[in-house]
C-alpha positions in Angstrom: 0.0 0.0 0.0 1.2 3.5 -1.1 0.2 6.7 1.1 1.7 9.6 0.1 2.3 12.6 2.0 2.4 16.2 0.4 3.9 19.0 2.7 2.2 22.6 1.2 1.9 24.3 4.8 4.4 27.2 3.9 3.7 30.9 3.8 5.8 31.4 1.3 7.1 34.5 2.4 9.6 35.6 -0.6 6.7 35.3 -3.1 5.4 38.4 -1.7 1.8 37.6 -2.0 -1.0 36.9 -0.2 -1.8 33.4 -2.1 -0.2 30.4 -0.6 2.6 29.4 -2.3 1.7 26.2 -3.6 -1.2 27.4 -5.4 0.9 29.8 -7.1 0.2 28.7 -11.2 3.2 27.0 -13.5 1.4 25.6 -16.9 -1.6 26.7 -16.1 -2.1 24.9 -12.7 -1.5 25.2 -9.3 2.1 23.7 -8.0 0.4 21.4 -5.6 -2.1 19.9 -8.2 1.0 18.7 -9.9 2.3 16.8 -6.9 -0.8 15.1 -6.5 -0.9 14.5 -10.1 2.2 12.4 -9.6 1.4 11.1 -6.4 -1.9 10.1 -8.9 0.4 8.1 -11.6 2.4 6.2 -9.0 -1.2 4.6 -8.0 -0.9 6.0 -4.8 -4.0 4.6 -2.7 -4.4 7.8 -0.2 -3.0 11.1 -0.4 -2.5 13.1 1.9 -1.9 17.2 2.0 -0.3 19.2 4.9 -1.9 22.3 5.4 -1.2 25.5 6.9 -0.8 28.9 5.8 -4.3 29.7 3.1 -5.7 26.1 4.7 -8.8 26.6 3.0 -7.7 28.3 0.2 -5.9 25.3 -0.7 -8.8 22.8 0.4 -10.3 24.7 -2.1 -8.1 24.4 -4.9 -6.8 20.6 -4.9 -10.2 19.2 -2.8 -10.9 15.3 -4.2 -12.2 11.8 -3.2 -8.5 11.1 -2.8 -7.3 13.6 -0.9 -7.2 14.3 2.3 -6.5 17.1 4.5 -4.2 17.6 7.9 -3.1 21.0 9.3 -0.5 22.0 10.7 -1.3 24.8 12.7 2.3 26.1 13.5 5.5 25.8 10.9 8.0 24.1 13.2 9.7 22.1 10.3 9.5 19.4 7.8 8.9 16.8 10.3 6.8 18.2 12.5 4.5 18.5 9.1 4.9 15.0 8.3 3.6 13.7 11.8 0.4 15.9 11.5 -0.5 13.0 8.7 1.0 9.7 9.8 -1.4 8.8 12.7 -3.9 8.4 9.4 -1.5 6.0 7.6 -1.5 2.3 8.0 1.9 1.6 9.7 2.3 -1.0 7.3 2.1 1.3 4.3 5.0 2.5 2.3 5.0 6.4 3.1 6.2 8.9 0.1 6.9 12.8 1.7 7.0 15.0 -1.4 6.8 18.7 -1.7 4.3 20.8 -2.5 6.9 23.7 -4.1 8.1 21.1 -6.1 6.3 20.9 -9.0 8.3 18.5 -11.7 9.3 15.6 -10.1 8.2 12.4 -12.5 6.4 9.8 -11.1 9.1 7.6 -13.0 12.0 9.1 -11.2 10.4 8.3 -7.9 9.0 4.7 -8.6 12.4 3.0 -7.7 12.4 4.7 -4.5 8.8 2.3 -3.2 10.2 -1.3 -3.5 13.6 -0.3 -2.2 11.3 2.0 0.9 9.8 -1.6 1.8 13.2 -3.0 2.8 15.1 0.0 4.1 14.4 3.9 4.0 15.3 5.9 1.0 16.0 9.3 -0.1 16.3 10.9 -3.4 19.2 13.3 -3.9 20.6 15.2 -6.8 23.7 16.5 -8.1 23.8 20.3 -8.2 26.5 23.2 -9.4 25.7 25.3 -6.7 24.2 24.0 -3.7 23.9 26.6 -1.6 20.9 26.7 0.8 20.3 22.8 0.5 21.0 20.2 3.1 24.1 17.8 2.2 24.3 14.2 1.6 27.0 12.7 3.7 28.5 9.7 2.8 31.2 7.6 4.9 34.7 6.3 3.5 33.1 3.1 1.9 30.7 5.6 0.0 27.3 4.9 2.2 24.9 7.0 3.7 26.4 9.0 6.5 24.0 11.8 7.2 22.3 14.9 6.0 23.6 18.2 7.0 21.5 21.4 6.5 23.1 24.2 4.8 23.1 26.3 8.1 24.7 23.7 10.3 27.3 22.5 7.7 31.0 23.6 8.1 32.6 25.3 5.4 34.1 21.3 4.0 30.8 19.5 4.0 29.4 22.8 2.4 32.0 21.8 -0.4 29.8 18.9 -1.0 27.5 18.9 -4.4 25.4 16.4 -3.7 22.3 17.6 -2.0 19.2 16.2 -0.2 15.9 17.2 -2.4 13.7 16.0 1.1 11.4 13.5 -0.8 12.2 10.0 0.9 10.1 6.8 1.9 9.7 4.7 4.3 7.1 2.5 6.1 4.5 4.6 8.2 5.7 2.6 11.4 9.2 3.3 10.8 8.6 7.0 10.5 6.2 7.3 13.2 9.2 6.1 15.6 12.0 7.9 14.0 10.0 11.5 14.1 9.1 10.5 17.8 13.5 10.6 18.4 13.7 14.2 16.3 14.7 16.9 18.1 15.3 20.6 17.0 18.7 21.3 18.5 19.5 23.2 15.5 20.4 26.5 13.8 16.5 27.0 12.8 15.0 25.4 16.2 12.7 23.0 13.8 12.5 19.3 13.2 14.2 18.8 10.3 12.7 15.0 8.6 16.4 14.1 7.3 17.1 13.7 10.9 14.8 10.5 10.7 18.2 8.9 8.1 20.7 9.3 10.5 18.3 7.9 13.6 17.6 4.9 11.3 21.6 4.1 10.4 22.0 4.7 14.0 19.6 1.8 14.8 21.2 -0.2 12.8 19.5 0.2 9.4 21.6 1.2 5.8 19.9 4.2 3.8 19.4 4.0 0.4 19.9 7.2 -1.9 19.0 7.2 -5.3 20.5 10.0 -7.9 17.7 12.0 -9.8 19.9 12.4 -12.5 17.6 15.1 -14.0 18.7 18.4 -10.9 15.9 20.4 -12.9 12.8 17.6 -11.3 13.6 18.4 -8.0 14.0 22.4 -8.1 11.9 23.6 -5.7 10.0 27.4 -5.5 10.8 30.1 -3.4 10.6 33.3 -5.2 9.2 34.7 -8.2 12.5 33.7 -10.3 12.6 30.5 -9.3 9.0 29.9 -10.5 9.4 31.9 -13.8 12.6 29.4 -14.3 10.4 26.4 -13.6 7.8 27.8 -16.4 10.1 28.0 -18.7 11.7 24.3 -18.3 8.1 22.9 -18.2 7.5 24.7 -21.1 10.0 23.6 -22.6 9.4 20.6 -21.9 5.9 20.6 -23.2 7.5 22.3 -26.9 9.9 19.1 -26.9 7.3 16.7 -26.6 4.7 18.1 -29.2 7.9 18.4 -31.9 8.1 14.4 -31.3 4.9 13.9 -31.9 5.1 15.9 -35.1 3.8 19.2 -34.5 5.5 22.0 -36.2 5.9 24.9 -34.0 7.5 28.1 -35.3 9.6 28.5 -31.7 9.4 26.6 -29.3 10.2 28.4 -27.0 7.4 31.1 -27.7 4.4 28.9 -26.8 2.8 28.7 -23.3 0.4 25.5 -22.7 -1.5 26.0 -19.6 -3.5 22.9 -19.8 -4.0 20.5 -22.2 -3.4 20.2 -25.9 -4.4 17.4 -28.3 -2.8 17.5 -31.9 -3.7 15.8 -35.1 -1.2 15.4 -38.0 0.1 18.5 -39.7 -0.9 21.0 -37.2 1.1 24.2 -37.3 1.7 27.0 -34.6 3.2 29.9 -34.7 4.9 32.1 -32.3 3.1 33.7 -28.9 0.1 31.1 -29.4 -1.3 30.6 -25.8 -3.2 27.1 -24.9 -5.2 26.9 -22.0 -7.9 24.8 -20.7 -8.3 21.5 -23.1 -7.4 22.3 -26.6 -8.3 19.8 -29.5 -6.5 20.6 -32.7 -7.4 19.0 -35.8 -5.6 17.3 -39.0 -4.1 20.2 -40.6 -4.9 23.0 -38.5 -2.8 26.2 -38.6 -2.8 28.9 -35.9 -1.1 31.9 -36.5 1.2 33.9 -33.9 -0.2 36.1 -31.2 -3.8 34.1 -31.1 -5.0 32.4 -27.5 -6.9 29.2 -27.4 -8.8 27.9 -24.6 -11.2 24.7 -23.9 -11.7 24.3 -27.6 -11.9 22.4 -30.6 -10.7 23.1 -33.8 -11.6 20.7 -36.6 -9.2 19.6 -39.5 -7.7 22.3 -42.1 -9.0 25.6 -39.8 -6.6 28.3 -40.3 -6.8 31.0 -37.0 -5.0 34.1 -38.4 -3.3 36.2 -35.9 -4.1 38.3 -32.4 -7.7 35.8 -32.3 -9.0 34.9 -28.8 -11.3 31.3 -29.6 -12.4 30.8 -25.8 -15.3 27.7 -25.2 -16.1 27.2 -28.8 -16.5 24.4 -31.3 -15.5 24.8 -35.0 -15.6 22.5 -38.0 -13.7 22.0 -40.7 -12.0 24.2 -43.0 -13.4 27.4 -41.0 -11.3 30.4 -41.1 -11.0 32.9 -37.8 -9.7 36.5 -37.9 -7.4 38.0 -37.6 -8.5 39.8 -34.7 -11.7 38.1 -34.0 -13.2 36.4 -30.5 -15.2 33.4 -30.2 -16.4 33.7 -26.8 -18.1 30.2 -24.6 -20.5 28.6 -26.7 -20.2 29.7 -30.0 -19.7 26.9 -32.8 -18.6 26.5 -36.1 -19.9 24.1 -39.0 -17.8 23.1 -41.9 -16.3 26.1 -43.8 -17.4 29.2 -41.7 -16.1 32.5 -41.7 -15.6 34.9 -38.8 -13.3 37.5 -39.7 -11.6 40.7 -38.0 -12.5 42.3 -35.6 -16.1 39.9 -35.2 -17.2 38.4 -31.8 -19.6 35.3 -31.3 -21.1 34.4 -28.3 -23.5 31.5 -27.7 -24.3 31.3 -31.6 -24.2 28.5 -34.0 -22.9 30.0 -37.2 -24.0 27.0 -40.5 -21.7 25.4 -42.8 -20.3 28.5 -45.3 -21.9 31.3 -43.8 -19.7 34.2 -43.0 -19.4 37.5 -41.1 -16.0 38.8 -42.6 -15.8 41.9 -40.5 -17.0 44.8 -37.7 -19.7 42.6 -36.3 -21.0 41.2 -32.9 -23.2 37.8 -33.4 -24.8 36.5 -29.6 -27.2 34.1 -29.1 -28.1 33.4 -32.7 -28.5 30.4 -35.2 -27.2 31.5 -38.2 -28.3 29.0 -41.1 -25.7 27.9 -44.0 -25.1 29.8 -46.9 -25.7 32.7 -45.0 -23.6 36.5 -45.2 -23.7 38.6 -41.9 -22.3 42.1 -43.6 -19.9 44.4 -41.6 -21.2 46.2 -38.4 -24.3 44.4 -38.3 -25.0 43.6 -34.4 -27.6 41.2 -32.8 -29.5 42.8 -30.1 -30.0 40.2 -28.1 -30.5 41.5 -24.5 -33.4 43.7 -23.4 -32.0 44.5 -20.0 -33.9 41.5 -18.4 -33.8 39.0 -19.9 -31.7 37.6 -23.5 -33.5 36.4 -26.7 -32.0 34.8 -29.5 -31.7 35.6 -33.4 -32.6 33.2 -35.8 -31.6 33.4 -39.5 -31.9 30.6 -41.9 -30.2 29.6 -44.9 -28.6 31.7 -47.4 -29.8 34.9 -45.6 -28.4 38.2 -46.8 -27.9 40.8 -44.3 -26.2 44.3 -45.2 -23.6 46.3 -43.4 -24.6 48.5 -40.9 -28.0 46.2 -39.3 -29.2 46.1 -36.3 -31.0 42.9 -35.6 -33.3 43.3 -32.3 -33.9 39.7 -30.7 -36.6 37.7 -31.0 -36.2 37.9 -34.2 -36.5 35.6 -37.1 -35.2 35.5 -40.9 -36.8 33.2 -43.3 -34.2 31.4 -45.5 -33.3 33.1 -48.6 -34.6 36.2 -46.5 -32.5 40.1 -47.7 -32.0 42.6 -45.3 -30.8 46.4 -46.8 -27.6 48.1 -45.2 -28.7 50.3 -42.6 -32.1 48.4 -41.9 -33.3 47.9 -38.0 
């Protein structure tokens, strides 16, 4: 059994902000929703998230059937957060600490750590440049586990050391629960540090296991604004690798920002400054141009988006062409072949297969038939300060520039409306 325990008690104090720093956002997310999204992939059978600082805030954010909460009502250290969740683990359960600051870690970087953490406890360290500020691995002449030395109690030769402690170990429940109950906080910070638990294990008797992360950039952790901006870009980066192997042509990969979800057909082209969020669907053949933001959408195969278009909630078909500078706002869909160009906004409108509105108009809470031509700064009125009614046009309508169309309000296929006309 797999329990997993996610530490996101922190103030965050450096971030300068009143949001706890876990639920600060990197690709589109909270960083604690990614740690449970690992804790998730390793099949972990209960999670559970320390709270402090923004308790409900984060409740609120990251709440599931899977999750449960434990606060910790005062910061005094890593393992003093631990024990606020392992009186609700089965002692015989293999126990996982991760971090809620530390967004990237893999679940396949961490799955060695769970068989090894039935037989003896293990830790995950990394190798780093510049360690400064993180605890050091110690290791005696024969190259074993010695102990882990924070960066403020370490003398100036084990600060020479590059290999550093990233905090994430496992054990068994039981073995925790008696090692924390040993910790004390005779150090520089007065906390109880959860390393401590490694040396009181060796010291009973017990050999540590450490396994290298050899990727240092999975176990960077957030503490300022910098650090998360750097994180943002390697999981973006990340993101841009892993859509080029699949195919996708992007103009720069390192001028895209996917803050959810995106699904790509074959062919699919995007240029620069193109910003996913939400779940995107992309289409066989689809091209979006630079500057253009897409969010919970789908596109269907050969739609071009030209640029600066916002396509927020909506459904398109086929071969549709958007923009440039045009919004799709929730609820507006596209059949096969439609045309919304610049500067036009939908909203809560279904626009047929081939009709078009090529510029300077607003189109809410209409059915628009096929065949149809919305001419430029024609508007549907579709609220009457109460309550909203919907326009109706059928196929092939003709509607001039310049039209005001006052909602309820119904056009007849083959129906012609004048420029100008109310």
């Amino acid at each position: 059994m797999l329990e997993v325990i996610v530490l996101a008690a922190g103030r965050g104090t450096r971030m300068h902000s009143d949001l706890p720093k876990v639920l600060h956002p990197l690709a589109g997310k909270p960083m604690v929703a990614h740690v449970i999204d690992t804790a998730r992939d390793l099949g972990a059978d209960r999670i559970h998230v320390v709270v402090g600082h923004g308790a409900e805030l984060v409740r609120g954010a990251v709440a599931a059937d899977d999750v449960a909460f434990h606060e910790q009502a005062e910061q005094l250290g890593t393992g003093h957060a631990v024990q606020q969740a392992l009186p609700y683990c089965s002692p015989e359960s293999v126990a996982l600490v991760l971090f809620g600051d530390v967004p990237l870690l893999a679940a396949s970087t961490l799955a060695p750590m769970l068989e090894v953490a039935r037989e003896q406890p293990v830790l995950l360290a990394t190798t780093l440049d510049d360690p400064t500020g993180y605890g050091r691995v110690l290791r005696d002449a024969a190259g074993h586990f010695s102990e882990v030395v924070e960066h403020k109690d370490a003398t100036p030769e084990q600060r020479a050391v590059r290999e550093v402690n990233t905090g994430v170990l496992a054990a068994t429940a039981a073995q925790l629960t008696d090692w924390l109950s040993q910790v004390t906080n005779d150090n520089a910070q007065g906390e109880y540090y959860l390393p401590d638990v490694l040396t009181i294990a060796r010291e009973a008797g017990l050999s540590v296991a450490v396994q290298l992360a050899a990727d240092a950039s999975q176990t960077a952790g957030v503490n300022d604004r910098l650090q998360l901006e750097q994180l943002e870009r390697t999981r973006q980066k990340q993101r841009a690798e892993a859509l080029l192997s699949q195919g996708v042509a992007l103009a720069d990969r390192q001028r895209i920002d996917i803050r959810g979800e995106l699904i790509c057909g074959r062919d699919v082209f995007i240029d620069v400054n193109v910003v996913v969020e939400g779940r995107v669907v992309l289409g066989d053949g689809v091209k979006v141009s630079a500057n253009c933001v897409l969010r919970d959408s789908e596109l269907g195969a050969g739609t071009e988006v030209e640029p600066f278009s916002y396509i927020d909630g909506a459904t398109v078909g086929a071969r549709c062409r958007i923009g440039p500078y045009a919004r799709l706002r929730p609820g507006s869909a596209l059949d096969d072949a439609a045309r919304i160009g610049n500067f036009v906004e939908t909203k809560n409108s279904r626009i047929g297969a081939g009709s078009k509105a090529n510029h300077l108009a607003y189109i809410g809470d209409a059915d628009v038939g096929a065949g149809s031509n919305i001419g430029a700064g024609t508007i549907t009125c579709n609220y009457d300060g109460v309550n909203k009614h919907r326009t109706v046009l059928g196929d092939d309508v003709f509607v001039g520039s310049n039209s005001t169309l006052v909602a309820p309000v119904t056009i007849e296929s083959g129906g012609f409306v004048g420029a100008g006309s109310t």
